[in-house]
C-alpha positions as CSV (number, residue, x, y, z in Angstrom):
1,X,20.4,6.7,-51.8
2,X,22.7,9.9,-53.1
3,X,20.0,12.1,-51.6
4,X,21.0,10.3,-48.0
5,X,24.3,10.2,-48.7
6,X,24.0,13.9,-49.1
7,X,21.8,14.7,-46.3
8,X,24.4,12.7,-43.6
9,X,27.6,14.6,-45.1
10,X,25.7,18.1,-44.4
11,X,24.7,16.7,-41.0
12,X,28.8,15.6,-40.3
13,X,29.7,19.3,-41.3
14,X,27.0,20.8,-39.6
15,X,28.0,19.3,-36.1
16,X,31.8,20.2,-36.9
17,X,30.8,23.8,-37.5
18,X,28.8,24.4,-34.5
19,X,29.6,25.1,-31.1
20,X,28.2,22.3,-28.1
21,X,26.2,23.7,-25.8
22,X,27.3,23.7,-22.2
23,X,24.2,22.8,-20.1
24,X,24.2,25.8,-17.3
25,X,23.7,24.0,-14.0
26,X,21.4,26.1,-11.3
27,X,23.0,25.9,-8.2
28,X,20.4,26.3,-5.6
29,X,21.3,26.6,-1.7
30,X,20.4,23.5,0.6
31,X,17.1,24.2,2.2
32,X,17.4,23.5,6.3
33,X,14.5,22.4,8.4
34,X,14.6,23.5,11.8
35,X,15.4,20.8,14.7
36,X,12.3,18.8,15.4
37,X,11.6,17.7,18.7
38,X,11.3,14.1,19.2
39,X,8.0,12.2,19.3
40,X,6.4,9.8,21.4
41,X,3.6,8.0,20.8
42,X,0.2,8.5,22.5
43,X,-3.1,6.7,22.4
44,X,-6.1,7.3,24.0
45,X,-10.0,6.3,23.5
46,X,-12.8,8.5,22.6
47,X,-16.3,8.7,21.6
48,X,-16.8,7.5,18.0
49,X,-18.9,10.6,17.1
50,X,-16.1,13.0,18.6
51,X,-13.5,10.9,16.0
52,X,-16.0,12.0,13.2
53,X,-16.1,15.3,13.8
54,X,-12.2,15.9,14.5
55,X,-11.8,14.0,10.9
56,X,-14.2,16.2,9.3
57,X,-12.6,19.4,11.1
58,X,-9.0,17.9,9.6
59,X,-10.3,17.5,6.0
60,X,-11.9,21.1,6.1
61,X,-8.8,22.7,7.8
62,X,-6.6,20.6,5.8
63,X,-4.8,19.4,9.1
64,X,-4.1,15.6,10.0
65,X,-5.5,13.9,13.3
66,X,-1.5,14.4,15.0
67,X,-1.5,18.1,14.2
68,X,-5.3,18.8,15.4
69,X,-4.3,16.2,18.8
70,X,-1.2,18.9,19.1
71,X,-2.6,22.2,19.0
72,X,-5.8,20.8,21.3
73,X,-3.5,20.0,24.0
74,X,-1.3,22.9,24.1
75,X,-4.6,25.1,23.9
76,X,-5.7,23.1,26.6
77,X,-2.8,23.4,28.7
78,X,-2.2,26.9,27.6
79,X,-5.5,27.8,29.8
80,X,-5.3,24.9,32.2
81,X,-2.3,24.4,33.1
82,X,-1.2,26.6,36.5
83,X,2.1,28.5,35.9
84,X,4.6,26.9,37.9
């Protein structure tokens, strides 16, 4: 019991004789995202083999079905489309 009584006095002058430390806070700035347009939805039907194969295009390009159904149509328009 001495040997604790001991060992809790040194611990009482041990936190009078040091200094707290002042966490440092990292200030980062905000990170914008730029303006997104708004979205509609669209649906549409197609072949259940063509679904397949735009999934397993997505999984090896890493891309989702909305991002693949984007850059097909403005492809598709890109060379389609007559310039008005």
């Amino acid at each position: 019991m001495e040997d604790y009584k001991k060992r809790l006095g040194g611990l009482a002058n041990k936190l009078k004789q040091e200094i707290p430390k002042t966490p440092i806070q990292e200030v980062l700035p905000v990170k914008t995202t730029a303006a997104k347009e708004p979205e509609v939805q669209f649906n549409n039907r197609i072949p259940k083999a063509l679904l397949k194969r735009v999934k397993a295009y997505g999984l090896e390009q890493e891309l989702s079905l909305q991002d693949i159904n984007i850059q097909a149509l403005e492809l598709y328009l890109s060379h389609k489309a007559k310039p008005t």
